[in-house]
C-alpha positions in Angstrom: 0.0 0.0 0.0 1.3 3.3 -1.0 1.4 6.2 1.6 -1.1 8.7 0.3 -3.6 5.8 0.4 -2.4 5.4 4.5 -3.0 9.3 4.8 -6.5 8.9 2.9 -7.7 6.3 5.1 -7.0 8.4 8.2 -10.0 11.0 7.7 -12.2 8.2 6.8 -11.6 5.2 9.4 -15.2 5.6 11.6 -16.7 5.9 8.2 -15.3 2.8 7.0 -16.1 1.3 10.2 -19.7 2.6 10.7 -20.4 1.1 7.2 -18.8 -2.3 7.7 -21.0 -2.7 10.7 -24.0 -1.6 8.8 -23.6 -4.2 6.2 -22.4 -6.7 8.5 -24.3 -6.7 11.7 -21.6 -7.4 14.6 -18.4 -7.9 13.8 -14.6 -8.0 16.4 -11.8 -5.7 15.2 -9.5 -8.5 13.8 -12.4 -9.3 11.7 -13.0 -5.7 10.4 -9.5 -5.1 9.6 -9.5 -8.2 7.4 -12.7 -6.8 5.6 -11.1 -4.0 4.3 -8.1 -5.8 3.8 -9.9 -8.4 1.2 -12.7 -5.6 -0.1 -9.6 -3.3 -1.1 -7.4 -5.7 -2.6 -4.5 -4.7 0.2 -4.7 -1.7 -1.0 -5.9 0.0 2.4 -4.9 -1.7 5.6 -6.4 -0.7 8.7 -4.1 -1.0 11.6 -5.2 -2.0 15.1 -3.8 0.9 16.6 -5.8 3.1 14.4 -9.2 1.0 14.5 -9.4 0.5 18.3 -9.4 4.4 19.1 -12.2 4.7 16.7 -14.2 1.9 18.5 -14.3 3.1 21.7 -15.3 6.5 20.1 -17.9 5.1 18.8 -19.0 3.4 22.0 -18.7 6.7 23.9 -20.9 8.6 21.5 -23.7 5.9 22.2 -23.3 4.3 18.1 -22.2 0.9 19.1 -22.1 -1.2 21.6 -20.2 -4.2 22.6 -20.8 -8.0 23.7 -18.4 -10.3 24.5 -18.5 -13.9 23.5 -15.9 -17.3 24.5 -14.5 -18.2 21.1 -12.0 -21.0 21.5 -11.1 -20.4 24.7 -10.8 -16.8 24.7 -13.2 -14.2 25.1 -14.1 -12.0 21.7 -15.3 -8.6 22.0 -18.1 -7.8 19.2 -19.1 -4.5 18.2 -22.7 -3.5 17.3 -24.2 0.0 15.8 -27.3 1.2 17.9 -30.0 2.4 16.4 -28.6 5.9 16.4 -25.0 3.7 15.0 -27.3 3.4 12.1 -28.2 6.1 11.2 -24.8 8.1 11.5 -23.6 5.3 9.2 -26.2 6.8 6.6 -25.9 10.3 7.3 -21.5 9.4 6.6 -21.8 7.9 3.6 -24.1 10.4 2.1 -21.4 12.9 3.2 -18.7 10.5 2.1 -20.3 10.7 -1.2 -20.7 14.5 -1.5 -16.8 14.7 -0.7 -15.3 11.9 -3.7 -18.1 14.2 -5.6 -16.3 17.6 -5.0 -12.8 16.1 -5.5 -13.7 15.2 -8.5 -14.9 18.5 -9.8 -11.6 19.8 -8.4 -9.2 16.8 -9.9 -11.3 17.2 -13.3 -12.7 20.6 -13.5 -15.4 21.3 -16.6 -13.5 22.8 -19.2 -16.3 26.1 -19.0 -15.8 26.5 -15.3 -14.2 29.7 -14.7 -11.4 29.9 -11.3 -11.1 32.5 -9.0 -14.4 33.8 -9.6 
């Protein structure tokens, strides 16, 4: 993975995160990491030490919660978006959107759109 695609992923982690738990229900942080992991190609890795932070973020702000479950012996924390979760995962990637939708007119501006006016 190149480094501007590290740097891009930084703004964007609880929005990845908030949408992988959407589509996915419950999931554990090993497990999201490997999600975007194989959805990306290894193009974007998520790091532990940058998904855990975000977690617990979004446990404080009342989006997820957790539950713990034994899994081979050891005990497996799962995280879960609360009904509010959900909807900030909506609200995200409609904003998400609207951003890749801006860089692109900057990256590839119209050819009749006039600068610095």
């Amino acid at each position: 993975m190149n480094s501007a695609n590290q740097e891009f992923i930084r703004g964007t982690i609880k929005t990845i995160v908030l949408q992988l738990l959407a589509q996915k229900g419950r999931m554990y942080g090993y497990e999201i990491t490997q999600s975007v992991d194989e959805r990306t190609g290894g193009e974007l890795i998520l790091t532990f030490g940058a998904l855990y932070p975000v977690l617990h973020k979004l446990e404080d702000e009342g989006l997820s919660i957790t539950q713990s479950q034994e899994v081979d012996g050891r005990l497996r924390k799962y995280y879960q978006l609360t009904s509010m979760g959900s909807a900030t995962a909506v609200r995200k990637a409609g904003e998400f959107e609207r951003f890749i939708q801006l860089m692109k007119l900057l990256i590839h501006p119209s050819p009749n759109m006039a600068f610095g006016k």
